[in-house]
C-alpha angles and dihedrals in degrees: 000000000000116000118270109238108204119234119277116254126278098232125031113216105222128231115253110245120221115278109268086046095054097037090039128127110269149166115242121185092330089317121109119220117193123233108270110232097251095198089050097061111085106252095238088064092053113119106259138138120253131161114302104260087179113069092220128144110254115275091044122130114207118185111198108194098185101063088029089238130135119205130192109190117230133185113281105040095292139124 
C-alpha cells in the first residue's frame, strides 16, 4: 500500500516580509494608504512573531487593549 499524505492545511500562514515593505504606502481595495514612518513605531509594537501568551487555537485574533498588542495565533505555540 502507498503512504497516505494528509491533507495540506487549510490556512497558510504567510511569511513576514522585511519592515518598509510591511509598513509601505499601498492601494487596498481603490483606497490609498501612506507609507507608516517605520523609525517612528516603538520597536516593541512592530509586527513579529513571539511565543503565544494567549492559549488560543490557531487562527485565533486576540486583541489585548490593555498592553496595546494583537495577536493572531499560529501552530507551534506562536503568534
Amino acid at each position: 500500500p502507498e503512504p497516505v499524505q494528509p491533507p495540506p492545511p487549510a490556512y497558510v500562514e504567510p511569511p513576514l516580509g522585511d519592515y518598509e515593505t510591511m509598513y509601505g504606502a499601498m492601494s487596498d481595495n481603490g483606497f490609498d494608504l501612506p507609507a507608516i514612518p517605520v523609525n517612528k513605531i516603538d520597536h516593541r509594537f512592530l509586527r513579529q512573531i513571539v511565543p503565544d501568551p494567549t492559549g488560543q487555537r490557531p487562527g485565533t485574533i486576540v486583541v489585548d487593549t490593555t498592553n496595546h498588542f494583537l495577536y493572531l495565533v499560529r501552530e507551534g505555540g506562536q503568534a
